[in-house]
N, C-alpha and C positions, 0 to 999 in steps of 0.2 A: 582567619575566618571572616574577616570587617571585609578584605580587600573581597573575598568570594562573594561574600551578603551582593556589596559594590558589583559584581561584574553582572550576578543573576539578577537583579534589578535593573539593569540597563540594557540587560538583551530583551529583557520583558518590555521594557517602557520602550528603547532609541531606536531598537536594530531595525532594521529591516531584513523583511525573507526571503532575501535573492535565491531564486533554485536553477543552476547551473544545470545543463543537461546536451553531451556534446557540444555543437555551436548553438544550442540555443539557451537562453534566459528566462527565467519572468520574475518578475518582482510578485510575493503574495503575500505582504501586507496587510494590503484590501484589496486582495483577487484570490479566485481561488479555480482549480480545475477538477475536471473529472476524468477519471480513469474509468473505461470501461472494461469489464469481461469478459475474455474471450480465451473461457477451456476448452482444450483439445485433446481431453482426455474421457475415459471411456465408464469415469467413477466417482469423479465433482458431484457434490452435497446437492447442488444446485441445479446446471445443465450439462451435467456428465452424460456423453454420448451424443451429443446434438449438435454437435461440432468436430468430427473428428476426421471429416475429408475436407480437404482443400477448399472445393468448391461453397461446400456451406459455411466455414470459416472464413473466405471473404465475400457469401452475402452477410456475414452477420459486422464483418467488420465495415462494410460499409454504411448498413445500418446504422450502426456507434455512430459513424462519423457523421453521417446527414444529420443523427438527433443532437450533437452536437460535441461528442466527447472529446478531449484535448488527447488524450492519451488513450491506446489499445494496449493492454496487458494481456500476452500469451503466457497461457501454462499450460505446462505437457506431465505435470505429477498432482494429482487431488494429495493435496496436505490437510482434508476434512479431517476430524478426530476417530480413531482409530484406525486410519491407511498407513500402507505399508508404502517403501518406497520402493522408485522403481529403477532400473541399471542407468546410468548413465545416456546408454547406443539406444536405448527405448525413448527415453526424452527427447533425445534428439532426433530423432524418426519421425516423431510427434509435431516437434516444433515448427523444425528448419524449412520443411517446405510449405509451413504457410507466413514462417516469417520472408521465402525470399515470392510468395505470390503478392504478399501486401506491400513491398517495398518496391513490388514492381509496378502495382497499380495505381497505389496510393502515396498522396504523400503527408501522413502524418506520424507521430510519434511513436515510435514501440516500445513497451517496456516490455520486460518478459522475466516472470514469475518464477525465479530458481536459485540453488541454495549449491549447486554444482560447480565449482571454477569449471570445468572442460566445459559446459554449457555454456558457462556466461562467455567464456572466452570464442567460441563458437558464432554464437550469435551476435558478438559484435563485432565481428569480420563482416557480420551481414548485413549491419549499419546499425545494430540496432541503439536507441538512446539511454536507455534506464535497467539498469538491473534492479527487482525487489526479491530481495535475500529474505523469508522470516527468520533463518537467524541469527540474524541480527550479527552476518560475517563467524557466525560461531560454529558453524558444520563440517566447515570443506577449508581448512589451514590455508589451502594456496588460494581462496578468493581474495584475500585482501591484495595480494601480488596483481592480480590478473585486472582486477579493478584501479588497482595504480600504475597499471602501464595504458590508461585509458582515460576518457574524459565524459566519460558518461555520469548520469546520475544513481545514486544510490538509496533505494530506498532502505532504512533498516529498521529491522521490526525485534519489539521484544517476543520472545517466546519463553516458557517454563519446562520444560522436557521437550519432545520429540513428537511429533504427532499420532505414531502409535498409541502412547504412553499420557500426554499431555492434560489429558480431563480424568486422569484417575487421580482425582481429590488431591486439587492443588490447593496449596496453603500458602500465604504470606502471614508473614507476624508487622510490615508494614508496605501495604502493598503499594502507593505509590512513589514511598522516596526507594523502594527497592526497583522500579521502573525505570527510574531518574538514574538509577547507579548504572542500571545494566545501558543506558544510552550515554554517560558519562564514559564509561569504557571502552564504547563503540567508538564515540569522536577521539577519543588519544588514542586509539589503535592507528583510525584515520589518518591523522596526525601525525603520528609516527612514522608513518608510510608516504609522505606526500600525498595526502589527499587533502584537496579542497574542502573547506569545511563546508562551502559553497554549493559544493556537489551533493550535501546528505539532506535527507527526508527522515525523519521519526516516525515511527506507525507503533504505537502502543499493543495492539496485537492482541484485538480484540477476539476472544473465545480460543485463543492460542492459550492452552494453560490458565485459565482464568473460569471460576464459577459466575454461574449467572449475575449473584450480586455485585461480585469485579468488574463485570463490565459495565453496569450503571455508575457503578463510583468511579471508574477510568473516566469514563465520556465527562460527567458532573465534573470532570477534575483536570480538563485535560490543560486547562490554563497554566497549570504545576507544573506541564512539562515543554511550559516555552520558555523557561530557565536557558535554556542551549541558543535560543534563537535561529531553530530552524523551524521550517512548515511542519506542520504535521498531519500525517496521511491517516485515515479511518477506514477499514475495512468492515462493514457491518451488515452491507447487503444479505439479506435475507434470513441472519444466523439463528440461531436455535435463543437466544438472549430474548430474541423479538419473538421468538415462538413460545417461548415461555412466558413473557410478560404477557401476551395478547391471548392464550389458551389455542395456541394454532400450530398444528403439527404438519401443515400442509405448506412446505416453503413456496410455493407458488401463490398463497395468499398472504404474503408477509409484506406485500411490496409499501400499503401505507405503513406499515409498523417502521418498514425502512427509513421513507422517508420522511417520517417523525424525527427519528435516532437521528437522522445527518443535519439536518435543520437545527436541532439542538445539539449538538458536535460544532457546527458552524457556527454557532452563536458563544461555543465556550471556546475556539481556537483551530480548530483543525480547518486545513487548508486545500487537501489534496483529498478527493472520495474512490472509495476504488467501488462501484458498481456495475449491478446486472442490468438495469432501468434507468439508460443514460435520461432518456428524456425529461421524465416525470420528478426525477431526484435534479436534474437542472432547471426545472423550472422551478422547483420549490425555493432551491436553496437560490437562483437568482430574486424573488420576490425577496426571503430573507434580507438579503445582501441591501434590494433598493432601499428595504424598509431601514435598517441599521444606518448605511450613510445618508440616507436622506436624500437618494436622488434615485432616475433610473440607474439600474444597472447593464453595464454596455460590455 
């Protein structure tokens, strides 16, 4: 127990947050990036249907990138609470052809949002950099295969059921060292497998299985889970959490509530944002950022 106390103390205080992602790097420390959103599906909570040809998919992914996003996240399946999932040959119908328009125009980072090995393995024939699994490698048995004969990065996120299922009154008896377990089992599966510890992102998994008051105590808390000493990633853009605190049922009006939530996420540990409003959520959190070390932020 002393040596453990010892290790999760010293990834908290010494380590550094290297996140490995094919050939590239970055140390996030004190750096951090933005992942932008970009559904290609026809049923996202958010802008389901506003993207689902080509063409509009990479005006908006250029968009991202002029406002500044490090990172483009595709998804071809709305995992919002109560969706159903969808075949495999539909996903990828979805995906493939705006991941191989942006890789031909563009040269930034793609991650892409799926829980599939034949997907993930798919799209990273097509270069692409980042898988983010929500669960958390727990859906699809051969992902962790597919992900170890690769060098991409991995985001893994906790989840509590399925997303059908997920917000029919979930319960923990302790909800964040029960967070900590299910990412303690992620990295030794990792591990087990050859995989770089290097390679993994944490995303706590925000309104994945979690009531309203879960996610104020996740975010308040999320320092608990630099125990591992990887980055960790917050998905919060626009959720129903901030629609609930704020009395606003209109996710189109959520966007200051948003970037409230990341601004204080960033101030207790998370490192990687996954939003809708690259801009707005980048300038907040770079002012954050100057104010904290005490210089600009560059």
């Amino acid at each position: 127990m002393g040596e453990e106390l010892d290790r999760y103390i010293n990834n908290v205080i010494y380590t550094k947050n290297v996140f490995k992602f094919g050939l590239k790097s970055r140390d996030l420390t004190n750096d951090f990036l933005i992942m932008g959103i970009l559904n290609v599906t026809p049923d996202s909570f958010s802008d389901g249907g506003q993207y689902n040809d080509v063409d509009s998919a990479l005006k908006r992914c250029e968009e991202m990138i002029e406002e500044g996003a490090d990172i483009v996240d595709v998804g071809g399946e709305s995992t919002r609470p109560g969706s159903s999932s969808v075949s495999c040959d539909e996903e990828l119908r979805r995906v493939v052809p705006v991941i191989e328009a942006i890789k031909r125009r563009f040269d930034t980072t793609v991650s892409v949002d799926t829980y599939k090995s034949e997907v993930a393995k798919a799209v990273l024939e097509l270069g692409v950099e980042i898988i983010n699994d929500i669960s958390g490698l727990n859906f699809d048995k051969n992902m962790i295969d597919v992900l170890s004969n690769s060098s991409c990065g991995i985001v893994a996120m906790h989840i509590k059921g399925k997303p059908k299922d997920m917000q029919k009154n979930p319960h923990y008896e302790h909800l964040i060292c029960e967070i900590n377990e299910y990412f303690e089992d992620i990295l030794k599966k990792a591990e087990l497998n050859g995989i770089e510890k290097e390679r993994i992102v944490l995303d706590p998994g925000i309104g994945f299985g979690k009531k309203f008051e879960d996610n104020f105590k996740i975010i308040n808390n999320l320092q608990s889970f630099k125990i591992f000493s990887r980055p960790l990633l917050v998905g919060l853009s626009k959720k129903s959490f901030i629609g609930y605190a704020l009395n606003e049922e209109d996710t189109r009006k959520r966007l200051f509530g948003t970037i409230g939530a990341n601004v204080t996420a960033f101030l207790k540990g998370a490192r990687i944002f996954r939003v809708h409003d690259v801009r707005q959520n980048l300038e907040a959190i770079k002012l954050a950022a100057s104010i904290i070390y005490e210089k600009k932020y560059t």
